[in-house]
VOGU-3710 file (C-alpha; in Angstrom, 3 decimals, decimal comma):
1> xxxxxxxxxx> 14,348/-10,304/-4,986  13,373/-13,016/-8,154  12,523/-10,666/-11,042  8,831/-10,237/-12,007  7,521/-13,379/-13,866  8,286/-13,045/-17,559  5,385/-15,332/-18,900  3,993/-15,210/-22,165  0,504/-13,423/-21,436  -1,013/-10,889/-23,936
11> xxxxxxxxxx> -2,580/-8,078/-22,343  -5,879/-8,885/-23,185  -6,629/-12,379/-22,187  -9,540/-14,693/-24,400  -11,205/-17,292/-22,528  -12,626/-19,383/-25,904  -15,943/-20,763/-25,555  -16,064/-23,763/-27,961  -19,126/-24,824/-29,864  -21,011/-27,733/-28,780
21> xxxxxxxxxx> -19,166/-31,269/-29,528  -18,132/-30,208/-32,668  -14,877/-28,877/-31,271  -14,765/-25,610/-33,775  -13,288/-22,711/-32,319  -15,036/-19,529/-31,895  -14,741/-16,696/-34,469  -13,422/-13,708/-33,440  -15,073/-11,688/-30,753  -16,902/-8,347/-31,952
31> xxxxxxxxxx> -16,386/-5,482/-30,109  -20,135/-4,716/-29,905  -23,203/-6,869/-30,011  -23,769/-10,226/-27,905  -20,357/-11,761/-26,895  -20,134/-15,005/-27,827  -17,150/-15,330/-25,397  -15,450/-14,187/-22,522  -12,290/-11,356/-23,042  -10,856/-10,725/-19,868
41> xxxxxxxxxx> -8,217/-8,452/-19,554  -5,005/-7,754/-17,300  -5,027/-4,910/-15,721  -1,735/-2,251/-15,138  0,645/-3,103/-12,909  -0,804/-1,730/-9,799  -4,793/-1,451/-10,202  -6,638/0,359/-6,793  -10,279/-0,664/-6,716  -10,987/1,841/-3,111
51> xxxxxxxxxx> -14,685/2,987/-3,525  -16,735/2,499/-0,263  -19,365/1,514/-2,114  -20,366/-1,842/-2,847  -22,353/-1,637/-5,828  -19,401/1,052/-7,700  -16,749/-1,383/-5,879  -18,204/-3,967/-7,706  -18,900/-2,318/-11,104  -15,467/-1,000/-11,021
61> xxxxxxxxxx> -13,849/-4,410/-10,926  -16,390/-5,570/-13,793  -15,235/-2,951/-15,989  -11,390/-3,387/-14,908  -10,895/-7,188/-15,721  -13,805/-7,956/-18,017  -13,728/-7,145/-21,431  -16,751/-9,233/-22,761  -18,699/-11,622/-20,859  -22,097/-13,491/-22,192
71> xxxxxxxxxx> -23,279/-13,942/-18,829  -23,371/-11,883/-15,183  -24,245/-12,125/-12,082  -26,779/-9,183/-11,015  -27,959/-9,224/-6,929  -29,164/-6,177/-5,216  -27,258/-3,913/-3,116  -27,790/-1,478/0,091  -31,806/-2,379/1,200  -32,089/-4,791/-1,378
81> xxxxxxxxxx> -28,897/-6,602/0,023  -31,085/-7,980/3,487  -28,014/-10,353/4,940  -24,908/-12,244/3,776  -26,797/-14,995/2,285  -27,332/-13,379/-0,985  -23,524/-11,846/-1,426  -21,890/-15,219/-0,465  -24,469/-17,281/-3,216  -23,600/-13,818/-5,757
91> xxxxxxxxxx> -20,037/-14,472/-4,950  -19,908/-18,002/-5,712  -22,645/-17,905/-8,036  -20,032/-15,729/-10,136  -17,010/-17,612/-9,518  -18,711/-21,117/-10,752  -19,769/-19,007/-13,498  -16,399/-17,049/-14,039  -18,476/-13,942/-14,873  -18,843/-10,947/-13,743
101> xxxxxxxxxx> -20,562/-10,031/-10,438  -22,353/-6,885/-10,670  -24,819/-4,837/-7,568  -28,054/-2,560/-7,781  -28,421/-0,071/-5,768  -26,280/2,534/-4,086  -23,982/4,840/-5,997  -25,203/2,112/-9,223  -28,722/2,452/-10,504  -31,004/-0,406/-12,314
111> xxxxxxxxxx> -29,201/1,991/-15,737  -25,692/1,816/-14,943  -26,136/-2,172/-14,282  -27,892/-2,161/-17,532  -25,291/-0,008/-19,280  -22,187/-2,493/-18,331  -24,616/-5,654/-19,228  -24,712/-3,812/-22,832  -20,766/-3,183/-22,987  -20,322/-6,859/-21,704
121> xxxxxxxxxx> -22,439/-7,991/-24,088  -24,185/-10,183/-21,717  -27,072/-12,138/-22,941  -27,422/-13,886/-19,584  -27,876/-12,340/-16,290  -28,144/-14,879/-13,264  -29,844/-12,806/-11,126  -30,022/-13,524/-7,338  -32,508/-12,768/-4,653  -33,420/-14,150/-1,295
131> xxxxxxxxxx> -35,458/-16,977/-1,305  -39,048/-16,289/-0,267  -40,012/-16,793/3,743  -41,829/-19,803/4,581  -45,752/-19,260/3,125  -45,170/-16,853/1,453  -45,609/-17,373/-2,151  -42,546/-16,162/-4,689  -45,834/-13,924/-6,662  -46,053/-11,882/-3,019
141> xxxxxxxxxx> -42,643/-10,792/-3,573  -41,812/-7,743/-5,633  -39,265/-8,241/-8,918  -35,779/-7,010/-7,562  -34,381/-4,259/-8,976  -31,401/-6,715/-10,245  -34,114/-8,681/-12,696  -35,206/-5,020/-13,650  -32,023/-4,486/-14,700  -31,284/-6,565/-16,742
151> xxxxxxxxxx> -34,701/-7,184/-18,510  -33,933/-3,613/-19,591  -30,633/-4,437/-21,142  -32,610/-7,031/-23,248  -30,897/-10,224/-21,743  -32,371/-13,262/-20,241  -33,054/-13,552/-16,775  -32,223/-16,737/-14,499  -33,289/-16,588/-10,956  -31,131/-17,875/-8,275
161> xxxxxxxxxx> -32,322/-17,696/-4,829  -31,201/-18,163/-1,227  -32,729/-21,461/0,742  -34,497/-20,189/3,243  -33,103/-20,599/6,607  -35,346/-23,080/8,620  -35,097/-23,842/12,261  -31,982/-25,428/13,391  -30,663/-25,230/9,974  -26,423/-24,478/9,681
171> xxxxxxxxxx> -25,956/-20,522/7,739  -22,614/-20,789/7,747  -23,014/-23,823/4,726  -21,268/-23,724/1,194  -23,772/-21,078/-1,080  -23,540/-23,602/-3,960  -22,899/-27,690/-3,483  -21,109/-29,363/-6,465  -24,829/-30,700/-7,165  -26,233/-27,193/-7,362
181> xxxxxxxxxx> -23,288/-25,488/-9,505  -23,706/-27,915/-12,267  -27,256/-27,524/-11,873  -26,909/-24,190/-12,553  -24,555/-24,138/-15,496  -27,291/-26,605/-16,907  -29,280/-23,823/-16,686  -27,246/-20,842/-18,030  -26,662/-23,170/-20,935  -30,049/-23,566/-21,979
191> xxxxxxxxxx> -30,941/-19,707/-21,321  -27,603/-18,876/-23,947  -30,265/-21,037/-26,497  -27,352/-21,411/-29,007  -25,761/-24,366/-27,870  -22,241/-23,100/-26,854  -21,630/-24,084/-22,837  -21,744/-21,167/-20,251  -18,138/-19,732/-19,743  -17,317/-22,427/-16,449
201> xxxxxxxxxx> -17,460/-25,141/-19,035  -15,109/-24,706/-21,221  -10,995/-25,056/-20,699  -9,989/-21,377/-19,925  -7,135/-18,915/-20,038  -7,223/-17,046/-16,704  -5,525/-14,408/-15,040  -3,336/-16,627/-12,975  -0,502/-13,721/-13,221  -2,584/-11,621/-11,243
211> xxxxxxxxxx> -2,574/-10,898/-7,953  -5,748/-9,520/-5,683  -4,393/-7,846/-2,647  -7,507/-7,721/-0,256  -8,983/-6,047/2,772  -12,527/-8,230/3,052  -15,401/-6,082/4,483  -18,963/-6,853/4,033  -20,136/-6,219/0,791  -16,834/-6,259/-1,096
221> xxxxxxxxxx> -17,937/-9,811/-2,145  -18,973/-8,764/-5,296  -15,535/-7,725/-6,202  -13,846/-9,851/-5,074  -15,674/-12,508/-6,708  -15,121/-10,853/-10,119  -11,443/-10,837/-9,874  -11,828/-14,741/-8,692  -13,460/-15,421/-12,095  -11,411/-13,951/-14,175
231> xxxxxxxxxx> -8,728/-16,195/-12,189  -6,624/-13,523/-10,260  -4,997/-14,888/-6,900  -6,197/-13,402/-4,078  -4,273/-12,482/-0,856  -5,943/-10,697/2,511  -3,866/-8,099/4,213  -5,329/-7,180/7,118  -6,430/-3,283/7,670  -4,514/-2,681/3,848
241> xxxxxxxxxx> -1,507/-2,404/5,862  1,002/-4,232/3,269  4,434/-2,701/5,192  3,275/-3,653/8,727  2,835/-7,712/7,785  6,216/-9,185/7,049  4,221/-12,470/5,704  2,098/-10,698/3,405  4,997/-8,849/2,119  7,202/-12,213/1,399
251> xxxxxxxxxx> 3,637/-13,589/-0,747  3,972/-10,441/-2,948  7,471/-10,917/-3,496  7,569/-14,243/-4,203  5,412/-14,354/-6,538  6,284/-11,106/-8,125  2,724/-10,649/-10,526  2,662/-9,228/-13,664  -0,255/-7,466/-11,371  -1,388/-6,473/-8,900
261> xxxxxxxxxx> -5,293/-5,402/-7,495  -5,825/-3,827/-4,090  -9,515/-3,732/-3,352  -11,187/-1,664/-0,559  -10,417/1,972/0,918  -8,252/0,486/3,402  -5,009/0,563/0,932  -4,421/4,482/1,130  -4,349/6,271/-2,008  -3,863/4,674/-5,263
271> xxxxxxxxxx> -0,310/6,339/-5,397  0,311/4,788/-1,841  -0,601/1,571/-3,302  1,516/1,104/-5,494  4,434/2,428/-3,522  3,811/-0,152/-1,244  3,432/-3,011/-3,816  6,541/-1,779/-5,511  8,350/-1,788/-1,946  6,834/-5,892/-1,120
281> xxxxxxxxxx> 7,739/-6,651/-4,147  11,764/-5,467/-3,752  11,389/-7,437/-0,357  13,833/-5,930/2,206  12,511/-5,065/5,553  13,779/-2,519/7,954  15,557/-3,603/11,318  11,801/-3,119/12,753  10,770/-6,338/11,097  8,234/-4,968/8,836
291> xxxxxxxxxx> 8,789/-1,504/6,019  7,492/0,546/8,641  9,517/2,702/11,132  7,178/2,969/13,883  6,611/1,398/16,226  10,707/2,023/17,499  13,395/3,709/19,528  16,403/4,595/17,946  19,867/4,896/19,304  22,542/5,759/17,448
301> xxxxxxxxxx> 26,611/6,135/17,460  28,854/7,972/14,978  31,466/6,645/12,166  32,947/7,786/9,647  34,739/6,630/6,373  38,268/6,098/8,188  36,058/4,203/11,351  36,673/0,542/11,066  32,735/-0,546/9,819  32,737/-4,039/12,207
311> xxxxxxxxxx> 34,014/-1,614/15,416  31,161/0,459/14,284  28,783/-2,001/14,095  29,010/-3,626/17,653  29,444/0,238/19,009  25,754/0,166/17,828  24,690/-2,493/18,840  25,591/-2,190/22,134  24,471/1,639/22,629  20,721/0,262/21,464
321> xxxxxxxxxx> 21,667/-2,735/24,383  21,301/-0,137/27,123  17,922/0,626/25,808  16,475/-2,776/25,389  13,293/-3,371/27,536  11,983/-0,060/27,650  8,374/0,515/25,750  8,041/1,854/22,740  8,658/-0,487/20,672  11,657/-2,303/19,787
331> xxxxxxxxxx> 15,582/-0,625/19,878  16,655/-0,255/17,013  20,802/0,484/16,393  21,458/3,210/14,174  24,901/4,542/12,477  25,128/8,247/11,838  27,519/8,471/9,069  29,497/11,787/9,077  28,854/12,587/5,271  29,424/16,247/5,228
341> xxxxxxxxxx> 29,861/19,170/7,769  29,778/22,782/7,940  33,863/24,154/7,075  35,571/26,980/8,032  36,308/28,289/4,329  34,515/28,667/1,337  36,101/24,909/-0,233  36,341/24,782/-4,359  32,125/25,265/-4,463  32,336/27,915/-2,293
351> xxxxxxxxxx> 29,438/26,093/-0,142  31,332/26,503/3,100  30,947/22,323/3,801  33,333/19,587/3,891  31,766/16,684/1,710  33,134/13,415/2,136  32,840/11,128/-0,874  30,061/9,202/-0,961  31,545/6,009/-2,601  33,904/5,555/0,632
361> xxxxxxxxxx> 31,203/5,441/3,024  29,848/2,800/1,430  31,457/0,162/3,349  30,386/1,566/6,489  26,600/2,255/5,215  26,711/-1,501/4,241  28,094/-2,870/6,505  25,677/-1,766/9,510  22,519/-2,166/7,278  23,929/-6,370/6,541
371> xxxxxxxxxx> 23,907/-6,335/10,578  20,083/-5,491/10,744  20,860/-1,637/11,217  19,638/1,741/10,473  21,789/4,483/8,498  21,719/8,218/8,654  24,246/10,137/6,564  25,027/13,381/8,823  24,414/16,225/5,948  26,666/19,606/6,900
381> xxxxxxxxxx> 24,717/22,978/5,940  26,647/25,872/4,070  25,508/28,700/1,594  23,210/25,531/-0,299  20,355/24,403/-0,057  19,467/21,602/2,000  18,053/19,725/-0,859  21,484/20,549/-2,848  23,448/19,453/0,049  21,383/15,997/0,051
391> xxxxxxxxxx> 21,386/15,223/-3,858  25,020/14,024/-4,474  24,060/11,048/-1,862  21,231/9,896/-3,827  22,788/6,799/-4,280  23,332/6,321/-0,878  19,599/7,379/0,315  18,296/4,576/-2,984  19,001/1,738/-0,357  16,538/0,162/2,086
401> xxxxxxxxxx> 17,018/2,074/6,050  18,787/5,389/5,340  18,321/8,769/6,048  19,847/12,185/6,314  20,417/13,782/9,454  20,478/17,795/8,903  21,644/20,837/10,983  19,962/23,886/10,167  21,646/26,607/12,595  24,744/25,791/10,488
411> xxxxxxxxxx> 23,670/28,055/7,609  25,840/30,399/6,893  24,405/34,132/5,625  23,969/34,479/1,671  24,360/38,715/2,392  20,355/39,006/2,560  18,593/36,135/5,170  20,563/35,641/8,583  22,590/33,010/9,347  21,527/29,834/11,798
421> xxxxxxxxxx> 18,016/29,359/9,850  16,361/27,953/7,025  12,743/28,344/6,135  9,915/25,281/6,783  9,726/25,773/2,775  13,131/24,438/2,545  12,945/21,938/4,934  9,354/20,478/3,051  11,566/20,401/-0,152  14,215/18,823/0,779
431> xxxxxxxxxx> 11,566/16,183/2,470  9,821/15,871/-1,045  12,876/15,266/-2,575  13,993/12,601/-0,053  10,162/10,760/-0,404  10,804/10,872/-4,663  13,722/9,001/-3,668  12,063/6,410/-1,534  9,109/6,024/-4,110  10,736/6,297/-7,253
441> xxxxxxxxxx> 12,884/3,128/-6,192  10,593/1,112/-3,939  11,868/1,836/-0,595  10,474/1,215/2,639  9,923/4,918/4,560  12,972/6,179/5,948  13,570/9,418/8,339  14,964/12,756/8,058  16,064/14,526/11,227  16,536/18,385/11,867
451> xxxxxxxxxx> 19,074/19,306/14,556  17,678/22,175/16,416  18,916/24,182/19,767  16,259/26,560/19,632  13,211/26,464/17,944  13,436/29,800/15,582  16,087/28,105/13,597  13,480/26,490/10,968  10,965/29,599/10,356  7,488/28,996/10,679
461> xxxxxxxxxx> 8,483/25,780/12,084  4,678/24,944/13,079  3,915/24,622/8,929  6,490/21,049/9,616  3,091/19,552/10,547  1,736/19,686/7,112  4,959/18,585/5,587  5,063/15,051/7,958  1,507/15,276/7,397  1,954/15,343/3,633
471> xxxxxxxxxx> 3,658/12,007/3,302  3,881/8,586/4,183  7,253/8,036/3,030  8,769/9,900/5,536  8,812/10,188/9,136  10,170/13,491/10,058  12,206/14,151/13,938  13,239/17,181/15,151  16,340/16,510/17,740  16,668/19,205/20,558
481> xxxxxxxxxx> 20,810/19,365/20,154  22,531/20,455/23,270  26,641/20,934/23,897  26,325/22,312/27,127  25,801/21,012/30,353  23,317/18,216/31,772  20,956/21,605/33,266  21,475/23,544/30,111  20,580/20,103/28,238  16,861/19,836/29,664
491> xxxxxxxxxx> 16,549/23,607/29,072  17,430/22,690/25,222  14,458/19,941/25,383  11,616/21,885/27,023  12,082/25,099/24,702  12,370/22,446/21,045  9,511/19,989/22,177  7,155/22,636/23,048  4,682/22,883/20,886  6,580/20,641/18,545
501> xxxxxxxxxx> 3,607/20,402/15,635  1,736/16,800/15,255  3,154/14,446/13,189  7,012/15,525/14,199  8,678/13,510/16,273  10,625/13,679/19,094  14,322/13,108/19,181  17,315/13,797/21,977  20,889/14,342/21,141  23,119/14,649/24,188
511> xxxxxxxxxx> 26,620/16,309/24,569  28,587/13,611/25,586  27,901/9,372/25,488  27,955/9,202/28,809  25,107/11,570/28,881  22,850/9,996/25,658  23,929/6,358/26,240  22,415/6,368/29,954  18,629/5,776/30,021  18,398/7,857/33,686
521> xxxxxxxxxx> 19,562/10,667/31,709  17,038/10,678/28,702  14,273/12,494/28,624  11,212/10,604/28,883  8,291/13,561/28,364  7,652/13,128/25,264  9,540/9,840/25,110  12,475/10,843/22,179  12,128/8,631/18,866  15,807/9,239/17,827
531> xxxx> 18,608/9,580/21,019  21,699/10,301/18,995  24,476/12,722/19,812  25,627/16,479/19,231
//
């Protein structure tokens, strides 16, 4: 992964407007008043612009990456916003213009439009409106609520209207022609009636470190067209789904931004945002192909830190082999790495489990996730915690593709609850712990899996819903674990997938490799996400 781009740009950015053919610059910008030029500035790292609404999408953006602007670009939104027409001539209206693009209507009244003109200190709104049908006279139609708006905030108006459409005629034609941009900078040059050129003009610092991440839906135009102006690069990701499109996340780490704008609802939450940026940006992908763990089937084998890592390996390799073709996704090889188990005396820490250290099973770890494979660490249960049995491998779980595998109905009795059990309580913390992990250091998700022979071993184990629920981060599998015979096996799976909650996937660990290696012999209702072993 290059590091991010270390390029000398202040954190407020000044796009000087200079003074007629004189050549003086521009004094200093007040912080109140008409601007006299435009102050754009660069926005935190990760910026989410999510509101549904076009109008508050679009004001949003205004007030993210403009400082101070002498002109904007007002149109109407909701009723007043008839057809695309009049948001793609806004849009590029605004872009020519690098200024602002602002909407009426909606969740924004004529005020709030008039409010932001004021804290621009705009004293030129370009305000656009459909052009008037044929015979029918511009007097007939009634002054937008755009012009309204900004005659309130004091600022001159210039009108900007669609062509209207006749017969035959091509819609899908450039808004603006070269002819008809400069034709309108003529204009918005004469309305500033001070002789300094509109913004467009003049030689400008942009925000060329920034990066627009974007989801386009009708009537994020506006927005969009803001950011444009201000000279942020803009990328689309289609359905905001960053981790499932390996292309869009090799653009976002190649050009690691100083940073970077999601806009539109489609991106999750703003914490999810910039999780996901933070994970493009490191640039490893899971064996899936993407930083997602679904769609897949995983098959795994055992090793451990004495196991030669390249036997390992192909032992994986081929396992997932006897899977390939089957639906579901693709097969993906996994390496359960025996990190811990459950001992037969107390140890020095009196935690009743064997730990191995973690710094010798880092050959093994590494050397199945260099061959395009997924890690769990096998986590033994004692008189701790599951969360304190996982800790001491955070180093481990801080690289792309691993997880823990745990085994609840080893827990030994601490004198007051019984053994074989921990609470859903413990399970969700040791989950939360696991998805800080994968957050903290820009991680793709990664999985945790419970062992189980019987479903009372996690109490209340129908609250697990809530916890997979909770987070993206994680993908949580419960593994009906059976030692016994092939009869006793299925018995195993129908009383753990029953009523398994939603969001908690499926897994299958057989007794024996002949038994979870054969695809006749896995369970197929519900299809297991994880076959592994005992």
């Amino acid at each position: 992964m290059p590091a991010r781009k270390a390029r000398f740009v202040l954190s407020t950015l000044t796009v000087v407007l200079l003074a007629g053919a004189c050549g003086d610059e521009v004094s200093p910008q007040p912080s109140d008043g008409p601007a006299v030029q435009t102050v754009v500035r660069e926005p935190a790292s990760t910026v989410l612009l999510d509101s549904p609404d076009p109008a508050e999408l679009a004001l949003t953006a205004s007030q993210q990456i403009f400082e101070r602007s002498p002109v904007a670009v007002v149109a109407g939104s909701g009723a007043d916003l008839p057809d695309g027409a009049v948001r793609a001539l806004h849009a590029a209206a605004a872009e020519s213009l690098g200024a602002p693009a602002l909407l009426v209507g909606g969740a924004v009244s004529d005020r709030g439009v008039s409010d932001e003109l004021d804290r621009l200190g705009a004293r030129v709104a370009v305000v656009v409106r459909p052009g008037a049908d044929p015979g029918e006279t511009e007097s007939a139609s009634p002054e937008p609520l755009a012009a309204e708006a900004a005659r309130a905030a004091g600022v001159e108006v210039v009108t900007l209207e669609t062509p209207a459409l006749l017969p035959g005629s091509d819609p899908g034609v450039e808004p603006l022609s070269e002819d008809e941009e400069q034709e309108l900078r003529d204009r918005v040059d004469a309305a500033l009636a001070d002789g300094r050129p509109s913004p467009a003009s003049s030689p400008a610092a942009r925000l060329t470190e920034v990066l627009a991440l974007t989801d386009p839906r009708p009537g994020q135009e506006a927005a969009i067209a803001t950011l444009r102006a201000a000279g942020a690069v803009d990328h689309e990701v289609p359905g905001g789904d960053i981790a499932g499109a390996p292309e869009v996340i090799e653009h976002v780490d190649s050009v690691q931004a100083l940073a970077v704008v999601g806009v539109g609802p489609t991106f999750g939450s703003a914490e999810e945002f910039a999780w996901r940026v933070a994970a493009a940006e490191r640039g490893e992908l899971l064996p899936t192909g993407t930083q997602q763990l679904l769609p897949a089937r995983y098959v795994s084998v055992e090793g451990g830190r004495r196991d030669d890592p390249a036997a390992v390996v192909d032992a994986a390799a081929a396992a997932a082999d006897t899977y390939a073709g089957l639906e579901g996704g693709p097969v993906v090889p996994t390496v359960v790495v025996q990190a811990s188990a459950a001992a037969g005396h107390e140890g020095e820490d009196g935690d009743w489990v064997a730990e191995e250290p973690p710094a010798e099973l880092e050959p093994l770890v590494d050397a199945a996730r260099d061959a395009g494979q997924f890690v769990l660490l096998d986590v033994g249960a004692g008189m701790s915690t599951l969360r304190e049995e996982v800790e001491p491998l955070e180093d481990l779980l801080a690289r792309p593709g691993v997880g823990v595998m745990l085994h609840p109905e080893d827990r030994r009795s601490d004198g007051e609850q019984p053994p074989g059990q921990v609470s859903a309580a413990e399970v969700e913390d040791v989950v939360r712990y696991i998805e800080g992990v994968v957050t903290n250091h820009g991680l793709p998700p990664t999985m945790v899996v419970l062992h189980q022979t019987r479903p009372e071993s996690v109490v209340d184990r129908d609250q697990l819903g809530r916890t997979a629920a909770g987070t993206e981060a994680v993908e949580l599998v419960v593994a009906a674990d059976r030692t016994g015979g092939l009869t006793t096996t299925e018995w195993v799976w129908g009383r753990v997938t029953d009523g398994l909650p939603d969001g908690v996937h499926a897994g299958w660990a057989g007794p024996e490799p002949e038994y979870y290696r054969s695809v006749e012999l896995v369970p197929t209702d519900p299809a297991p996400l994880l076959v592994t072993g005992s």
